[in-house]
C-alpha positions in Angstrom: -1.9 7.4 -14.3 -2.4 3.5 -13.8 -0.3 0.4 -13.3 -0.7 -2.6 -15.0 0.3 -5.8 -13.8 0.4 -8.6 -16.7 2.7 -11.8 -17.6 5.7 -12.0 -20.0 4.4 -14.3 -22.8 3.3 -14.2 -26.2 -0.2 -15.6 -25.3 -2.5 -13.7 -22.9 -3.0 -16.8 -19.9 -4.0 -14.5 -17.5 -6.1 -11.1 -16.9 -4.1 -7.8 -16.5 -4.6 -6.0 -13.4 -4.9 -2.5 -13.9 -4.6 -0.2 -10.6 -4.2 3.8 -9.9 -0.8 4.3 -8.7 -1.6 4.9 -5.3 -3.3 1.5 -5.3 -0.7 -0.3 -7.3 1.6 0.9 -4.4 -0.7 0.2 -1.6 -1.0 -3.3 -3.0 2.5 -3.9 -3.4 3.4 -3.0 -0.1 0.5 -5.8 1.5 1.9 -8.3 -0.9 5.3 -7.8 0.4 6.9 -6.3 -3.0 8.7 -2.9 -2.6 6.6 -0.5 -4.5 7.8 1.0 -7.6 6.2 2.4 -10.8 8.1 -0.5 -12.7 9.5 -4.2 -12.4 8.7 -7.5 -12.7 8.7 -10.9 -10.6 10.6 -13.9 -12.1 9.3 -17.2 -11.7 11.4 -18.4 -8.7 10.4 -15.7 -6.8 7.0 -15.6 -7.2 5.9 -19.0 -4.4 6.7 -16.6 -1.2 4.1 -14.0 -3.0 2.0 -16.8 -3.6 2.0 -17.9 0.6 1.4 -14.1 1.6 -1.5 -13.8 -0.6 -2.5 -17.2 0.8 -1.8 -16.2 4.8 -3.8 -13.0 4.3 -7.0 -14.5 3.0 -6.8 -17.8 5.1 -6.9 -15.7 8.1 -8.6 -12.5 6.5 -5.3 -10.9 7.9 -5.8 -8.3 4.9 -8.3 -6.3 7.1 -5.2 -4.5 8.5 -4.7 -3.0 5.2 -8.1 -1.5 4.9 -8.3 2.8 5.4 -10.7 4.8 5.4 -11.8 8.0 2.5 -10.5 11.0 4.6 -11.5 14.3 3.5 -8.9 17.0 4.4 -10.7 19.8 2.9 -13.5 20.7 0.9 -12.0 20.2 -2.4 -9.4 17.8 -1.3 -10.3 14.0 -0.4 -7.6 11.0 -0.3 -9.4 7.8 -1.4 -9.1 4.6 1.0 -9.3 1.6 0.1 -12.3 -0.9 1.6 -12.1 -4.0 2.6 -14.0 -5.9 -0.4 -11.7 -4.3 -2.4 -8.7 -5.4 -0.8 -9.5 -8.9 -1.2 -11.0 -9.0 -4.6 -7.4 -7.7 -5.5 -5.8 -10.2 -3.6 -7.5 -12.7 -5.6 -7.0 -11.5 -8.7 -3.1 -11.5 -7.9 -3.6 -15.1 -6.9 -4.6 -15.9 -10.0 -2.4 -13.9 -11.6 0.2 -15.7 -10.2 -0.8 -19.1 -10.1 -0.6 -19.0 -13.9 2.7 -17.3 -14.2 3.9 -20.4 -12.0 2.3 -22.6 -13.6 3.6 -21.5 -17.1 6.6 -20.4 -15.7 6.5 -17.1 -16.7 7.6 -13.5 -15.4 4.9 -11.3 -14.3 5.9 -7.7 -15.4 4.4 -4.6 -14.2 4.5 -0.8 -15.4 
C-alpha cells in the first residue's frame, strides 16, 4: 500500500510523490500535518508547510527524524528511515508545494 501526494489541476505542474504508508505517515508527522491515509492542503494553508520545510533544511533540523532499521526477530525487521532520505523528501515536498502556491492549487493526497 502507498500514498500518493499530487496537486488538484487538470495539468500535471508538479511530480507526484509516492510513499509506503508508514512513510507517508512519518513524513506527515515531520512536516507538521496530522497523518492520515487521505486529505488534502488548500492553498492558504499551505505557506506555514512551506516555512517548516524551510526551518528543517536551513538548519538540517530534519536529523531528529532519522531512525534506524531495527530487527526484532529473524523474520521480522521494521524499516527506518535515513537521513538522505529524509531530506530528499523534504525537497521534493518543497517543490511540490512551491508550485501548488504558485498556481494556487490544492495538493491532494490518498
Amino acid at each position: 500500500m502507498s500514498v500518493d501526494f499530487f496537486l488538484g489541476g487538470f495539468e500535471h505542474k508538479a511530480e507526484t510523490i509516492n510513499l509506503s504508508n508508514t512513510n507517508a505517515a512519518a513524513m506527515m508527522r515531520i512536516l507538521g500535518i496530522p497523518p492520515s491515509p487521505e486529505g488534502h492542503l488548500l492553498p492558504a494553508e499551505i505557506p506555514p508547510v512551506q516555512q517548516r520545510i524551510m526551518m528543517l533544511l536551513n538548519t538540517d533540523q530534519y536529523k531528529e527524524h532519522v531512525r534506524p532499521t531495527v530487527e526484532l526477530a529473524p523474520n521480522h525487521i521494521v524499516c527506518g528511515i535515513d537521513e538522505d532520505y529524509v531530506r530528499r523528501r523534504l525537497e521534493q515536498f518543497r517543490d511540490l508545494f512551491k508550485v501548488a502556491q504558485e498556481s494556487g492549487e490544492t495538493v491532494y493526497w490518498n
